[in-house]
ZAMARGU-4260 file (C-alpha; in steps of 0.2 Angstrom, whole numbers, plus 5000, padded with zeros to 4 digits):
<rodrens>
0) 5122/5085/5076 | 5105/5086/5084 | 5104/5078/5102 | 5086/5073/5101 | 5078/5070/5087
5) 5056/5072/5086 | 5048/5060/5072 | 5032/5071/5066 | 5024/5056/5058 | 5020/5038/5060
10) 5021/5021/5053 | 5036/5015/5043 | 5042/5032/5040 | 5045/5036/5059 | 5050/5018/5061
15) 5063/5019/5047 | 5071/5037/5055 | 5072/5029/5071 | 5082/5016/5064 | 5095/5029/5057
20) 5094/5042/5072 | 5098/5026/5085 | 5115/5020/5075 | 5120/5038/5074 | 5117/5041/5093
25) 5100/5053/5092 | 5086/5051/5105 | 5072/5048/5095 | 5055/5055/5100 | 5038/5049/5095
30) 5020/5055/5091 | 5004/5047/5092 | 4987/5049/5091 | 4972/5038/5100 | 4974/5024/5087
35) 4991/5023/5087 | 4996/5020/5108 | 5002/5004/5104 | 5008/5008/5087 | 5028/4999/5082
40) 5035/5016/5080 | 5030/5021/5099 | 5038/5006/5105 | 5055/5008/5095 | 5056/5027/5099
45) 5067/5032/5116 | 5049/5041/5124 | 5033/5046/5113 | 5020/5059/5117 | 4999/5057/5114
50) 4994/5072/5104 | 4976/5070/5098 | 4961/5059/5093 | 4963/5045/5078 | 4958/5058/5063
55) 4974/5065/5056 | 4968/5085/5059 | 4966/5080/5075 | 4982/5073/5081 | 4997/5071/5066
60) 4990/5089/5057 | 4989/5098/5073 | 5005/5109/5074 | 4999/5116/5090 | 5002/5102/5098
65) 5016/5098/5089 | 5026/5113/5095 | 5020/5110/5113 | 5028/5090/5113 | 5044/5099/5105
70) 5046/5112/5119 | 5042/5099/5132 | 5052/5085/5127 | 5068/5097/5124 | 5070/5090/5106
75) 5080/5098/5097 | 5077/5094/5080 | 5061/5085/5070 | 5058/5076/5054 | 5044/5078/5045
80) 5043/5060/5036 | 5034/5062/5021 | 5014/5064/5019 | 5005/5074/5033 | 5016/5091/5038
85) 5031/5085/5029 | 5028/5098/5014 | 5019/5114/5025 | 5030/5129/5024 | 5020/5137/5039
90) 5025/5121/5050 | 5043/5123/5044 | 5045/5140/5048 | 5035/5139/5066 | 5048/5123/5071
95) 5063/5134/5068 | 5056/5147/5076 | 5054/5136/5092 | 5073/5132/5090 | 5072/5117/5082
100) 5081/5110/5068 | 5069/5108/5052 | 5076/5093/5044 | 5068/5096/5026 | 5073/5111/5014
105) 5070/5131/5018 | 5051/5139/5021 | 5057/5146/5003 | 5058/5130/4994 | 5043/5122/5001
110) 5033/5137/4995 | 5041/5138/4978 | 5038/5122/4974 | 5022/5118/4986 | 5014/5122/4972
115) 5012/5116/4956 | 5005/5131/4948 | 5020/5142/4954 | 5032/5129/4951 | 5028/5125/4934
120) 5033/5143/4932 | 5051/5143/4940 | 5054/5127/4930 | 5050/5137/4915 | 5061/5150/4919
125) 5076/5137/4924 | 5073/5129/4906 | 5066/5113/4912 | 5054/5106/4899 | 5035/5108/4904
130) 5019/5097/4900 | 5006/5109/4890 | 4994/5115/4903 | 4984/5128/4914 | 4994/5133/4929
135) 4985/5148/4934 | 4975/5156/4948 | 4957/5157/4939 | 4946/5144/4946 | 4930/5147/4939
140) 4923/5129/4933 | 4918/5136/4916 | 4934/5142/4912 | 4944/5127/4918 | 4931/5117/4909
145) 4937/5130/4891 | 4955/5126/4894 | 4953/5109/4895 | 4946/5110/4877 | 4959/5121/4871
150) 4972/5111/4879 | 4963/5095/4873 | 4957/5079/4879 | 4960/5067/4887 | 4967/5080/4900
155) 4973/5076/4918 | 4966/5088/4935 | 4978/5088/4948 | 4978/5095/4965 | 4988/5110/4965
160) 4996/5105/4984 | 5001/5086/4987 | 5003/5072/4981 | 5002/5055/4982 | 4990/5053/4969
165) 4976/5063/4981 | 4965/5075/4970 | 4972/5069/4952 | 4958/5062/4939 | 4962/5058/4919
170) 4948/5063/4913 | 4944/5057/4892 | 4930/5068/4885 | 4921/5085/4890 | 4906/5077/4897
175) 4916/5069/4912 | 4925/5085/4917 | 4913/5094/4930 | 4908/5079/4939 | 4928/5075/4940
180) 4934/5092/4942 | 4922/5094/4959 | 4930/5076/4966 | 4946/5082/4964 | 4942/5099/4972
185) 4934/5090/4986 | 4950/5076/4989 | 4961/5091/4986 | 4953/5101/5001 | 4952/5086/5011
190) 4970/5080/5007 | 4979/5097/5009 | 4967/5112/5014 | 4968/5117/4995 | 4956/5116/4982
195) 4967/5124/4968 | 4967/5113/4953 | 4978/5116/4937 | 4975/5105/4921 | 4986/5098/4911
200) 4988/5086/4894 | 4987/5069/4898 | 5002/5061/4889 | 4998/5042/4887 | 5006/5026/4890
205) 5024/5040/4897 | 5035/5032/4909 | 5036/5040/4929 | 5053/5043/4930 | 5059/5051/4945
210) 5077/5059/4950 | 5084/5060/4967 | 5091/5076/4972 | 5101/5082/4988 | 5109/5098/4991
215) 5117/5107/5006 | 5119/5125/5012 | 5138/5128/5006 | 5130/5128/4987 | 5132/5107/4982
220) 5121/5098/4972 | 5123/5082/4967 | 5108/5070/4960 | 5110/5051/4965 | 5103/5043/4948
225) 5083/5038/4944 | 5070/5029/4950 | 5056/5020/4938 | 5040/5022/4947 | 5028/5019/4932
230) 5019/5004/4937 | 5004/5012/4947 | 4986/5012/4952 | 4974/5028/4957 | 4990/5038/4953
235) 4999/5028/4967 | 5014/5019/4964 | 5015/5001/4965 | 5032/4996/4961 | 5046/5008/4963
240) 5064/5000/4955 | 5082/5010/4952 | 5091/5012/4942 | 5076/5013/4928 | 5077/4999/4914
245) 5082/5006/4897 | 5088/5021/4901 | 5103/5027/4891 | 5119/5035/4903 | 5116/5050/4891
250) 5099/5051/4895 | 5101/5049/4914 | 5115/5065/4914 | 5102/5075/4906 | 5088/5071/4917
255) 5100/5072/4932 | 5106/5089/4925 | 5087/5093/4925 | 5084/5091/4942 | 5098/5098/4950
260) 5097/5113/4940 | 5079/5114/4948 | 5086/5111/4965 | 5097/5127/4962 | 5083/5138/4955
265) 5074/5137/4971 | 5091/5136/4983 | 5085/5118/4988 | 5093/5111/5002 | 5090/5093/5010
270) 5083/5078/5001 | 5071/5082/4985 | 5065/5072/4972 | 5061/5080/4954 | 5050/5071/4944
275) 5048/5069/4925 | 5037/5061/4914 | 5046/5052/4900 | 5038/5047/4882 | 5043/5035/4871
280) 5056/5045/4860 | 5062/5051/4874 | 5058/5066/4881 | 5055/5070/4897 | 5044/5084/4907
285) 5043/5089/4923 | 5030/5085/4934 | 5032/5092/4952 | 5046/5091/4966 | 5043/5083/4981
290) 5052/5093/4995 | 5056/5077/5006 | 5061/5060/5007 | 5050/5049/4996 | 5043/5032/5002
295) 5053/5024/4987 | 5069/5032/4994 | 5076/5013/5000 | 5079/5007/4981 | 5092/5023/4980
300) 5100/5020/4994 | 5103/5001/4989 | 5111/5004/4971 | 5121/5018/4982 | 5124/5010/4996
305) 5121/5028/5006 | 5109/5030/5020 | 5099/5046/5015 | 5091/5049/5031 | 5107/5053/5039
310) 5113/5062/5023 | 5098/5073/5028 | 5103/5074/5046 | 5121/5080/5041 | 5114/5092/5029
315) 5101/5101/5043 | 5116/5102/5053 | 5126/5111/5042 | 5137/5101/5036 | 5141/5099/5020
320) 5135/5082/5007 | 5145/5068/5010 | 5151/5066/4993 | 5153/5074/4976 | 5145/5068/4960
325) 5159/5059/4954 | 5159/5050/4968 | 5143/5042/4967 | 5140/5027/4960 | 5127/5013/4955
330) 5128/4995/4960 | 5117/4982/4956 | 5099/4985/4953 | 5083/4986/4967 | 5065/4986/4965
335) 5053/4991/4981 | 5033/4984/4984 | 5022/4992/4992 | 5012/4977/5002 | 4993/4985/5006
340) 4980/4977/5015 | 4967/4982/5002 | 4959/4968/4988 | 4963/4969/4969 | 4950/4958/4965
345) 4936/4971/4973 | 4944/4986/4962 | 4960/4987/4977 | 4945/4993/4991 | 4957/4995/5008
350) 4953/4981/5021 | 4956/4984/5040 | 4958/4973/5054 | 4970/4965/5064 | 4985/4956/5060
355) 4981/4938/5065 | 4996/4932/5056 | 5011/4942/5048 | 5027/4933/5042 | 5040/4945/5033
360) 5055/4940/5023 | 5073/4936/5035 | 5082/4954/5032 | 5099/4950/5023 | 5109/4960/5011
365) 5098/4957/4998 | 5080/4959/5007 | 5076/4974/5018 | 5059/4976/5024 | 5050/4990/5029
370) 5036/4994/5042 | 5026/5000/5053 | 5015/4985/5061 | 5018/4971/5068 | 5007/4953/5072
375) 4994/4958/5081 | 4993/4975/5079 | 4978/4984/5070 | 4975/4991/5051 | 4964/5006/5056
380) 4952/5014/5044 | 4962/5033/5051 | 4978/5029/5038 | 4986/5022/5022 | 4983/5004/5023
385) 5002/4999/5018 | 5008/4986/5030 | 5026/4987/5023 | 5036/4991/5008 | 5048/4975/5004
390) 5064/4980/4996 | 5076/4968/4986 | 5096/4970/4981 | 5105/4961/4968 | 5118/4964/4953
395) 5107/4964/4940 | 5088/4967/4936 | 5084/4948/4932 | 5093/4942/4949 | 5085/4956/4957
400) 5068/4949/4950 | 5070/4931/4953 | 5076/4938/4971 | 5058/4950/4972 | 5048/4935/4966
405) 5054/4923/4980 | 5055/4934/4993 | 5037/4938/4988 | 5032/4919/4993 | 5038/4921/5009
410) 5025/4933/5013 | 5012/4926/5023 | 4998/4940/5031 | 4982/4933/5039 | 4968/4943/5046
415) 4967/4956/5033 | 4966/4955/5013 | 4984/4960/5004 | 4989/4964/4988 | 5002/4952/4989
420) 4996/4940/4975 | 4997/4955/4962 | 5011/4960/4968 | 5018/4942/4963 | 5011/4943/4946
425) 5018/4956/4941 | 5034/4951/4947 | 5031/4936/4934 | 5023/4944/4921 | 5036/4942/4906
430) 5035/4962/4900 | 5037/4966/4917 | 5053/4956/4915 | 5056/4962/4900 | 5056/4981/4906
435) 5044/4986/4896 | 5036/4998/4909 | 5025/5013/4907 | 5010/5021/4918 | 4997/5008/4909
440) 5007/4994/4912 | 4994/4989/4926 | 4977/4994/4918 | 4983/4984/4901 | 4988/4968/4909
445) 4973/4969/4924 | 4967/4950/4919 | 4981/4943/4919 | 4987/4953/4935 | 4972/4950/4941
450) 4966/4933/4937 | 4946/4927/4940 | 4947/4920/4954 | 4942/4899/4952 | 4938/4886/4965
455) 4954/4878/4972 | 4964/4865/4965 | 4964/4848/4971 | 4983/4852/4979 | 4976/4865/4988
460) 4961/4853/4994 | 4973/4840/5000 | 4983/4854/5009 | 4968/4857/5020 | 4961/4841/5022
465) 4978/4836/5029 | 4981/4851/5038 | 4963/4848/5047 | 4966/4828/5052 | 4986/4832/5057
470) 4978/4845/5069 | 4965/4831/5075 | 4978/4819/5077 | 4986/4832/5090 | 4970/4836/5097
475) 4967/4816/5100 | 4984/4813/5109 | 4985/4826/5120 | 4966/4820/5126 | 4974/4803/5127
480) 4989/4808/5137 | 4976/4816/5150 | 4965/4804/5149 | 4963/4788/5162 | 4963/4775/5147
485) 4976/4782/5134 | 4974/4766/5125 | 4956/4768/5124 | 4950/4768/5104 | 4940/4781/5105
490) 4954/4791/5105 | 4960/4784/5089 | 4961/4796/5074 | 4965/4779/5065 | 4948/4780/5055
495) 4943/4766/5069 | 4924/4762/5067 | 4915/4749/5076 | 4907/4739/5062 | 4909/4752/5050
500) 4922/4757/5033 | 4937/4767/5039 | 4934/4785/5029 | 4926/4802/5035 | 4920/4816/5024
505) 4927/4833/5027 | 4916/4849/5022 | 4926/4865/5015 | 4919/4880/5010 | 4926/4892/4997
510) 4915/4907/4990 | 4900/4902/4998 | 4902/4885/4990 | 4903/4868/4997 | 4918/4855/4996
515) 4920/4837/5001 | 4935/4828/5003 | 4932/4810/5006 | 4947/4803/5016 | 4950/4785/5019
520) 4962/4779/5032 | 4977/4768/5028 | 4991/4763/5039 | 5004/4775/5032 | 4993/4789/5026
525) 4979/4792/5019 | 4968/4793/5001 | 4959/4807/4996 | 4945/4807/4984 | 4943/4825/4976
530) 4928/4834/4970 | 4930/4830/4952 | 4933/4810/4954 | 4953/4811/4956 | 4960/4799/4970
535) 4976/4807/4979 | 4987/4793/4989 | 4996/4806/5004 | 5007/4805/5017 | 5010/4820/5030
540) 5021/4827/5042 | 5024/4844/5053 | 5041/4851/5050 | 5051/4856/5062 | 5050/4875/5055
545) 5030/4872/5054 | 5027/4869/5037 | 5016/4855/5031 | 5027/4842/5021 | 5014/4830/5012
550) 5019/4818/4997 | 5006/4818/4986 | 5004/4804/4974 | 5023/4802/4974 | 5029/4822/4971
555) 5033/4827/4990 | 5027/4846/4993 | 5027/4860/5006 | 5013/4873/5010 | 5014/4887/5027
560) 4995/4884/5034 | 4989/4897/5044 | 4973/4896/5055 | 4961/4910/5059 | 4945/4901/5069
565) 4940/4888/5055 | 4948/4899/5042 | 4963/4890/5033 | 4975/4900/5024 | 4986/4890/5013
570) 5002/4898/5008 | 5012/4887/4992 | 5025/4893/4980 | 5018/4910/4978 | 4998/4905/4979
575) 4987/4910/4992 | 4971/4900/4996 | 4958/4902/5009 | 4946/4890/5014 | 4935/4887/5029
580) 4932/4872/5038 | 4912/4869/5035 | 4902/4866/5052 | 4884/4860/5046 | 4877/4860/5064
585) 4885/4880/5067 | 4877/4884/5049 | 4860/4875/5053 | 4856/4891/5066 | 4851/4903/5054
590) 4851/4909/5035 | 4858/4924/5027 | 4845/4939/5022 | 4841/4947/5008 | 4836/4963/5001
595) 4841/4975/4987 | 4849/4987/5002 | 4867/5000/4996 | 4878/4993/5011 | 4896/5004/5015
600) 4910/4991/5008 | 4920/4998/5023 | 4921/5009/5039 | 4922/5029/5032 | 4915/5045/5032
605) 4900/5050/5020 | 4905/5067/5010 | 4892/5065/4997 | 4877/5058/4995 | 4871/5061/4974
610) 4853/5055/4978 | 4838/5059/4985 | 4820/5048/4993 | 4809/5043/4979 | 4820/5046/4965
615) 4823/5031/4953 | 4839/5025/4949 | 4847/5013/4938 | 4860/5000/4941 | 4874/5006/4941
620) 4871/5024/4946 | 4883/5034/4959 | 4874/5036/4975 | 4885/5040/4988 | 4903/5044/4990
625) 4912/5039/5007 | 4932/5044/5012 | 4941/5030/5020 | 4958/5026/5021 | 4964/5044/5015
630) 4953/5042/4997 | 4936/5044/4989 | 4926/5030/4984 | 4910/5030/4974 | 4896/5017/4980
635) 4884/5014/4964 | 4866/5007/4966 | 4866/4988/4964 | 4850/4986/4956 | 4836/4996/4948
640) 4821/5004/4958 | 4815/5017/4969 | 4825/5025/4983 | 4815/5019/4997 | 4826/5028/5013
645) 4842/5037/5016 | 4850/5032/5031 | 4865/5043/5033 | 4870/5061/5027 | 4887/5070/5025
650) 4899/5069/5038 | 4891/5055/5047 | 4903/5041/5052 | 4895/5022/5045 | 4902/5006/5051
655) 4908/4992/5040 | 4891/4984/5031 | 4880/4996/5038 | 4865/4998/5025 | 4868/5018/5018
660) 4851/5015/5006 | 4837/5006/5004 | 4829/5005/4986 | 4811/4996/4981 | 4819/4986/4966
665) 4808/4987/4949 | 4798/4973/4945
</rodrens>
C-alpha cells in the first residue's frame, strides 16, 4: 500500500482522495498553482507544493514539475483525479518510471482508448456495438465535410482526445459544419493538445447511459451496475443518478457484459467507465471509455456501499478486487448535482467571485457533499466553476427525489450566481420524476426550467422589508446601550415622530426597477402596504438558528436572509430572491452611460476575433469568441452598424466588462 500518496489535481477531486487516503493511513500530498495557495484541498492535504502560474499549462499540465514535487516530497504513488493528466499516457509512463505508483490503468489502455478513433476500432473488433461514423486519420475539411453527408445530418464532431464535452458540436445541416468543425478543432487543441476530430451520426433524443468498470492485474473484471447521466448541457452533465430508471435487469447484464468485455480487450486495470448511448428500443452503442474515476463516481458508490477511491488504491498495489460480481449488489437509489456558479438565465455564462456566503446540506447517510471551496474562498476564471457536487441516498428513486429536492433548499450561495434554482426545477419537474429521461430532456423543458424571471412577490417583499427594520432595531439598541441617554427617543425604531404619522417608506431595487414598501408601526408588529395595493399585518422575529420567522397575515413563515453590502438574498422553500436596499442620496451621484459598445460578459482570453474596422454588421452577428472557464463563447454584435474600433486581438487577456468593440449603430 503506497505510504505517501501525491494528488495531481485540484478541487473536489483532490479533496475527495484525500478523504479516502487519510482513513486508510496515506500521507496525502498536494499541488497547486498561483490561484490556488489558499485552495481547501491545500489545507486538507498533510504538505502541498506550489508548481506554476494560475493557467492550467502552467502549473496542473506541467509534468516537469510534476515529477520534480514527486522526487522531492518522497511520494510514492500519485493519483491523477480526473480532467487535466488524468488520461495522458506519456504522464503515466514518465510517473512509473520515477518509481511511483500510477494509480490509473497501464500506458497501454490509456493509449487504446485515449482515442476515440482507435478505440472505435477495438470495440469493433470485441463486438461492442458502434454509432455510424468517421473514425479515421484524414483531416482534410473538405473530406470530413463529405462524410458528414454520407453519414448524414444532423451529425455530431467530437474531439478525438477528452472529454467532458470539450470540442463536441451537433451540427443540423451542411451549411453549419465548417464554421463548427473549426471551433471544435480549436477547443479540441486548446482542451487536450489534439485537434483530431471524428464524426459521427447524431442519434436524437438517446439516453447517456454509462457502466462502471473495475479490473485488476490477476485477470478480474467485474462492472458495478449504470449510471443515467442523460440530463445535460453543452455536452456536460447536469444530473447523474444510479441505478438508471427503467432499465430492465436483462438489459443491465448485457450492458454490463459490454463493458467488461471492453475492459478485457484492452487488459484494463483500475477504475474505467464504458459509456453507451441507448435509444428508445433499446439498443445501446458505445461512445468512449473514460480511463479514470468519473466525477459522477459517488452515486455508484452509494447504491454499493464501496468506496472506489480505495478500491483503486488496492488495485495499483496489486492486490486483487475486493469482490466478485456476485457479490455486488444495489441498494437504494442516488442522484448527484452538479452546483456551478454560472447563470441559466444568461445561456449558463460561468460567474466568478468570492464566496460571501456558502451554506451546504449537514452530511448524513443520506446527503454527502462534495467540494473544493469553502466561505470566503474565490471562483477563479483559471478552472471549472463547480463549487460542489451534492449527492443524496434513499431506498427508492421517489424518496431519493423528495430527499434531492429538500436538501436542494438548504443551499444558500451568496457572492456569485448558481445554478441552484435549475437545479431545483428539475428536481420537481413531473417527467423528471417520472423518469422519463433522455439527452433533450433539458433543451425541451428550458421554460419551464428556466422560468422568466418576474418582479418579487409581495412574500418576498415583506421578507426584506422585515429583514431591513429587524436589522435597524439592532443597530438602535446597541447605539442606546452606548449611548448617555439610552431612553432617549431618537433612538426609538418605534416609528416615533414628533407631530408626525408613525410609517416609513422603504426603497428596494430589483432589475433596475424601483420598489416601495410603506411600513406603518404598530405595537406588536408592523403593516405593510405592497406595490400592488395589498396590505400585509406582520410580526417578526430572529431564530435562534438565524432564520427570519415572520407571520404574515396569520400564516407564520421562515426565510434564511443573507446580506452582501445592501444586497439581500432571500432564501424560502426552494426560491431564491435578490434585492437591493435603494439608497437615493448614493444613487444621486451619477448616472449610468450609454453607448452601443460589445463589452466581455466575463474575464477570458480572446482566440478569435470574426471581424474587422469599418465592416457593417448586423445584430446578431458573431464577433469575437473568448475562452474562459475551460470553454468557448461566442460574443455577437448587439446592434446594427459600423465597426467603429477593435480594442483587443487574440490572446490578449480582457477583464470583466471591459468594451472588446465599438460600433457606429445605423440610424
Amino acid at each position: 500500500m503506497p505510504r505517501k500518496l501525491l494528488i495531481a489535481n485540484r478541487g473536489e477531486i483532490a479533496c475527495r482522495v484525500i478523504k479516502t487516503a487519510r482513513r486508510m493511513g496515506i500521507a496525502t500530498v498536494a499541488v497547486y498553482s498561483d490561484a490556488d495557495a489558499h485552495a481547501l484541498h491545500v489545507r486538507m492535504a498533510d504538505e502541498a507544493w506550489h508548481i506554476g502560474g494560475p493557467a492550467p499549462r502552467d502549473s496542473y499540465l506541467r509534468q516537469d514539475r510534476l515529477l520534480e514535487v514527486i522526487a522531492q516530497s518522497g511520494a510514492d504513488a500519485v493519483h491523477p483525479g480526473y480532467g487535466f493528466l488524468s488520461e495522458n499516457a506519456g504522464f503515466a509512463e514518465a510517473v512509473t518510471k520515477a518509481g511511483a505508483v500510477f494509480v490509473g490503468p497501464p500506458t497501454a489502455a490509456i493509449l487504446a482508448m485515449g482515442s476515440k478513433s482507435e478505440a472505435k476500432k477495438i470495440m469493433e473488433k470485441a463486438g461492442v456495438p458502434l454509432v455510424p461514423g468517421y473514425h479515421g486519420r484524414d483531416q482534410d475539411p473538405d473530406f470530413l465535410a463529405r462524410q458528414a453527408d454520407q453519414i448524414g445530418y444532423p451529425v455530431l464532431i467530437k474531439a478525438s482526445s477528452g472529454g467532458g464535452g470539450k470540442g463536441m458540436r451537433a451540427v443540423e445541416n451542411p451549411a453549419d459544419f465548417s464554421d463548427a468543425l473549426t471551433s471544435c478543432q480549436r477547443e479540441a487543441a486548446s482542451s487536450f493538445g489534439d485537434d483530431h476530430c471524428l464524426i459521427e451520426k447524431l442519434i436524437t433524443h438517446p439516453r447517456h447511459v454509462e457502466i462502471q468498470v473495475f479490473a485488476d492485474s490477476h485477470g478480474n473484471a467485474v462492472y458495478l451496475f449504470e449510471r443515467d447521466c442523460s440530463l445535460q448541457r453543452r455536452h456536460q452533465k447536469v444530473i447523474e443518478e444510479a441505478p438508471a430508471p427503467h432499465i430492465s435487469a436483462d438489459l443491465r447484464a448485457r450492458m454490463g457484459k459490454a463493458a467488461v468485455d471492453a475492459a478485457k480487450a484492452i487488459g484494463y486495470q483500475g477504475a474505467g467507465t464504458v459509456e453507451f448511448l441507448l435509444d428508445a428500443s433499446g439498443a445501446f452503442y458505445f461512445m468512449e471509455m473514460n480511463t479514470r474515476l468519473q466525477v459522477e463516481h459517488p452515486v455508484t458508490e452509494m447504491i454499493t456501499g464501496e468506496d472506489l477511491v480505495e478500491w483503486q488504491l488496492r488495485v495499483a498495489d496489486g492486490e486483487a478486487l475486493p469482490k466478485t460480481q456476485d457479490q455486488l449488489t444495489i441498494n437504494g437509489h442516488a442522484f448527484e448535482v452538479r452546483i456551478y456558479a454560472e447563470d441559466p438565465h444568461h445561456d449558463f455564462l460561468p460567474a466568478t467571485g468570492k464566496l460571501t456566503h456558502m451554506h451546504m446540506p449537514a452530511e448524513t447517510a443520506h446527503i454527502r457533499v462534495d467540494t473544493g471551496v469553502y466561505e470566503g474562498g474565490e471562483v477563479s476564471i483559471h478552472y471549472d466553476p463547480m463549487i460542489a457536487k451534492l449527492i443524496v441516498h434513499d431506498q427508492d428513486r421517489n424518496s431519493a427525489l423528495r430527499r434531492l429536492s429538500s436538501a436542494l433548499e438548504d443551499v444558500r450561495i451568496v457572492g456569485v450566481t448558481t445554478n441552484t434554482g435549475f437545479l431545483t426545477n428539475i428536481a420537481r419537474h413531473p417527467a423528471f420524476m417520472r423518469g422519463e429521461v433522455e439527452t433533450g430532456f433539458i433543451p425541451t423543458w428550458l421554460s419551464d426550467l428556466i422560468p422568466a424571471i418576474t418582479p418579487p412577490d409581495n412574500e418576498a417583499l415583506a421578507f426584506a422589508a422585515l429583514d431591513i427594520l429587524l436589522h435597524r432595531d439592532a443597530e438602535a439598541l446597541a447605539h442606546a446601550t452606548q449611548s448617555s441617554d439610552p431612553w432617549s427617543p431618537w433612538h426609538f425604531t418605534s416609528g416615533w415622530r414628533l407631530n408626525d404619522d408613525n410609517h416609513h417608506t422603504l426603497i428596494l431595487r430589483h432589475g433596475g426597477a424601483e420598489i416601495s414598501v410603506r411600513v406603518h408601526y404598530r405595537p406588536d408588529g408592523y403593516i405593510l402596504d405592497m406595490p400592488d395595493g395589498m396590505s400585509i399585518t406582520v410580526q417578526a422575529h430572529i431564530t435562534t438558528d438565524g432564520k427570519l420567522a415572520a407571520t404574515l397575515d396569520g400564516v407564520r413563515k421562515q426565510a434564511n436572509i443573507l446580506r452582501d453590502g445592501n444586497r439581500l438574498t432571500i432564501f424560502r422553500g426552494g426560491k431564491t430572491d435578490i434585492l437591493e436596499i435603494f439608497d437615493p442620496v448614493a444613487a444621486a451621484g451619477g448616472a449610468e452611460g450609454t453607448g452601443s459598445g460589445l463589452t466581455a460578459p466575463m474575464p477570458g482570453k480572446i482566440i478569435a476575433v470574426l471581424t474587422t474596422a469599418g465592416q457593417t454588421v448586423k445584430a446578431g452577428d458573431k464577433l469575437v469568441v473568448m475562452e474562459a472557464m475551460k470553454m468557448e463563447h461566442t460574443i455577437s454584435a448587439p446592434v446594427s452598424g459600423i465597426i467603429a474600433e477593435i480594442f483587443y486581438q487574440v490572446g490578449d487577456q480582457v477583464d470583466d466588462g471591459a468594451e472588446l468593440i465599438a460600433i457606429t449603430e445605423a440610424s
